[in-house]
N, C-alpha and C positions, 0 to 999 in steps of 0.2 A: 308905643307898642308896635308900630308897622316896622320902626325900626329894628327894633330887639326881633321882629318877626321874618324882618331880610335878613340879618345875619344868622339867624340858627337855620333858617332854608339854604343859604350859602353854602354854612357848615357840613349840614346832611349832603349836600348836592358835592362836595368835595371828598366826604370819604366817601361817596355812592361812587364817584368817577375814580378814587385811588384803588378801591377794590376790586372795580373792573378792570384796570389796568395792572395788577399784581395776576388777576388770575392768570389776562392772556400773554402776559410776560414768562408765568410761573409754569401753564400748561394746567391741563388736568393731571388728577393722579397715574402713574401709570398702573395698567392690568395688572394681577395677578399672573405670573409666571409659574408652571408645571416644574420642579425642581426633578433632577433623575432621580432623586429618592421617589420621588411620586408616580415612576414611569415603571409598566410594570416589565417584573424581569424575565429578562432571555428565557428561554422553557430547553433548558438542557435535558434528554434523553439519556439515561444509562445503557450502553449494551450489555443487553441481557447475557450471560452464560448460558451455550448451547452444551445440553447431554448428546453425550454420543455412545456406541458400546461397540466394543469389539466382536468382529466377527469371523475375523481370520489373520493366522499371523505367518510371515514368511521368514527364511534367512536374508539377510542383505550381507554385505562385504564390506568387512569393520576398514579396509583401505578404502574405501571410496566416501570422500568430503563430497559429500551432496550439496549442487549448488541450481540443479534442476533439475523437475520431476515431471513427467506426463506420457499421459495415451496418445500413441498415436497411431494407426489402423490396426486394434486391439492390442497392439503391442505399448508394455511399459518401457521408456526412455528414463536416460537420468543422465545427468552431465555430471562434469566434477571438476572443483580445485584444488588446487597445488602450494600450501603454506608452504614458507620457503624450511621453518622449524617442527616441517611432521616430512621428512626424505620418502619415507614410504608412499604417499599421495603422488598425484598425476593427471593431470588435466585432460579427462575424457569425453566420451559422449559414445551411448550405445542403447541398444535393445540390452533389458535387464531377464536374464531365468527366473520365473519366481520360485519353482526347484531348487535351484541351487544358491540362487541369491549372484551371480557371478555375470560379471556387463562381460558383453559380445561388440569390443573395442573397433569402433567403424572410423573416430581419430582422436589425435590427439593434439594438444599442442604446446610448444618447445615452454617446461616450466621456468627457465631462465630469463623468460621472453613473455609471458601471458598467463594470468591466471584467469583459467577457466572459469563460466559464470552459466548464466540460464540460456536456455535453449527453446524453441517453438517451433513449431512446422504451421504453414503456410504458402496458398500456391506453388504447391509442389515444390517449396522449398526449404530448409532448414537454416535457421538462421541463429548464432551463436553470439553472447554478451562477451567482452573482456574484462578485468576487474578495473583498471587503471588507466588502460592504454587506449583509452576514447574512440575504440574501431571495436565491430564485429564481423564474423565470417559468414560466410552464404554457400550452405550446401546444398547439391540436390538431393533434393528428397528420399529416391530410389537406391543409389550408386553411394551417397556421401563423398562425392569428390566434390572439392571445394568447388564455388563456380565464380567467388569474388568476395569484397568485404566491405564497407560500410563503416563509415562516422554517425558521431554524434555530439551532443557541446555539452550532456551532463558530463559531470565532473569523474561519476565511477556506473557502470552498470553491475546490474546485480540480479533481479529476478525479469521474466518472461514470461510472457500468456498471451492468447487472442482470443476476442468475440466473433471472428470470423472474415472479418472487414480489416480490423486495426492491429500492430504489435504492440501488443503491451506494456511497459517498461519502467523498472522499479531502479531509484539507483543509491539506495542505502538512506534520502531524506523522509521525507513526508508525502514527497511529490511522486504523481505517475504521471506517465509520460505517454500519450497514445499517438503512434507514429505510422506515415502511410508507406507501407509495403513495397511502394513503385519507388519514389526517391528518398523517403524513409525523414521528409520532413512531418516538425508534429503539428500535428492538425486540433490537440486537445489536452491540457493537464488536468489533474484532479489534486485538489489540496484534499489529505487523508485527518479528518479528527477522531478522535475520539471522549467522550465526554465532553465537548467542549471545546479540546485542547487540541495543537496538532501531535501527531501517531509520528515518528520517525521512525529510522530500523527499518524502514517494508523491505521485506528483502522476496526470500520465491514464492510464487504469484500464479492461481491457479483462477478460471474463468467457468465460473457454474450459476447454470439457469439465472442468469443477468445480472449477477451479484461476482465481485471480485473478492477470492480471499487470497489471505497475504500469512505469511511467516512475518514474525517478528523480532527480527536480531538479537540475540545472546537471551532472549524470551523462549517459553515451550507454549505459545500461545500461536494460535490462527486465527487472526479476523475477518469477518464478513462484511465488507465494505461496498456501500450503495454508488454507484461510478456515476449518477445521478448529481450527489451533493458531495462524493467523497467522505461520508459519515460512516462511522463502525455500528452497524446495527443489531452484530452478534459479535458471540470470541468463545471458541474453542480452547481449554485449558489440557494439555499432553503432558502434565508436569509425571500424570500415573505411569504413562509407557516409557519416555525419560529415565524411570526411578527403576523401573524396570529391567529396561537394557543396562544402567548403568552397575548390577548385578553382577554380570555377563564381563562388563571390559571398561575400565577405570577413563580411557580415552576419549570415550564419543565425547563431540560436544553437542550444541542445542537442535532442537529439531528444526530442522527444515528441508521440505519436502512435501509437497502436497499434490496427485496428480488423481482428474477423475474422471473416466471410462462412461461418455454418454452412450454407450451402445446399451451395457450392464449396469446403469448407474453405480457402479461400482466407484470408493471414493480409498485409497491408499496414503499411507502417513507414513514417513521415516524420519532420519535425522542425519546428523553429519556422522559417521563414522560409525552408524548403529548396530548393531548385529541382527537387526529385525526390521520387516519392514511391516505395518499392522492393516488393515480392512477393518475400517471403519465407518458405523450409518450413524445417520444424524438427519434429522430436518433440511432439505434446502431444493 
């Protein structure tokens, strides 16, 4: 019996030691793992659609391709390009009548040579986008004689605006470009979404009570973009005054033009070639 009683104590004592030795070979089980399915989802934001209503409407000048619009000491400004397939067009920049709709040409420049783009005043200066040609010009403010011109390493410029501090600068991607005024390096981009997604197209670029909006290329839409996170947190739909003007003259093409008068919070909409230029209120 003591015998039969060592080998089955053996026995136990041999798978008790194999068992402990599978385990620490084997490991514990591993944890439970949170799968992405189990992680909760991104909280996308729609931008809401802003009402807006008319309140006043002007002539504008079906020759002028609107490529920038703004106040500037209560006076409306508006620059302009020059397709090489619309001869009538001209690459300008002036003080606009709203009377007669008719720019007060202060320059121009050589259409063979630069297609004019967005424009902004800043310490007393004026300072002008090219479309292609990775340089802009530097007016004075008072006189418009040139006073110099300026690089930059986007690939095209296209819209303009300031928060007071910074140039603003849109160049037909997603991306804005905020640039210091002294040597006109950028000190800040903003990636532009919307719902989610990145926005391309931004094209001219207007700066109201701390919010950036934007025209949106071959769109009849305005966004209201947070220069915070770069998100579209509003959008203005023009497709009515659009449908409107195009009534009037088979040519215009999409709207762009946005410029807004902090003196009179006054806020004005046009478009490239439009026969009107509208007063318009809305939230902002």
């Amino acid at each position: 019996m003591k015998k039969r009683f060592d080998i089955v104590t053996l026995s136990f004592a041999a798978l008790l030691i194999a068992s402990v030795l599978c385990f620490m070979s084997c490991g514990s089980p591993a944890p439970a793992t949170k799968s992405d399915d189990d992680k909760p989802a991104k909280q996308i934001r729609i931008a809401p659609m802003i009402d807006y209503t008319v309140k006043e409407k002007y002539p504008h000048d079906i020759t002028l391709f609107t490529e920038g619009f703004l106040f500037h000491n209560k006076q409306l400004f508006e620059s302009t390009g020059s397709p090489q397939n619309l001869p009538q067009t001209r690459s300008l920049f002036g003080p606009l009548d709203l009377k007669t709709g008719k720019l007060d040409i202060k320059g121009e420049l050589d259409r063979n040579t630069y297609f004019g783009e967005g424009i902004v005043f800043i310490n007393n200066y004026m300072y002008q986008l090219t479309y292609t040609n990775q340089v802009g010009f530097i007016y004075d403010a008072k006189t418009f004689e040139r006073r110099g011109q300026f690089n930059y390493a986007n690939r095209e410029g296209w819209g303009l605006t300031t928060d007071g501090k910074s140039i603003i600068m849109s160049d037909g991607t997603n991306m804005i470009s905020y640039l210091d005024p002294g040597n006109f390096s950028v000190t800040k981009t903003i990636s532009v979404t919307e719902n989610g997604f990145a926005l391309d197209y931004i094209n001219e670029l207007e700066y109201i009570k701390g919010f950036i909006y934007a025209n949106v290329w071959m769109t009849n839409f305005v966004v209201k973009i947070d220069p915070s996170t770069g998100e579209v947190v509003g959008k203005l739909d023009l497709v009515d005054l659009y449908n409107e003007c195009r009534k009037d003259t088979q040519t215009l093409s999409e709207t762009n033009g946005i410029a807004y008068d902090s003196i009179s919070d006054k806020i004005l909409v046009t478009g490239k070639l439009w026969p009107r230029i509208y007063e318009i209120a809305f939230p902002h």
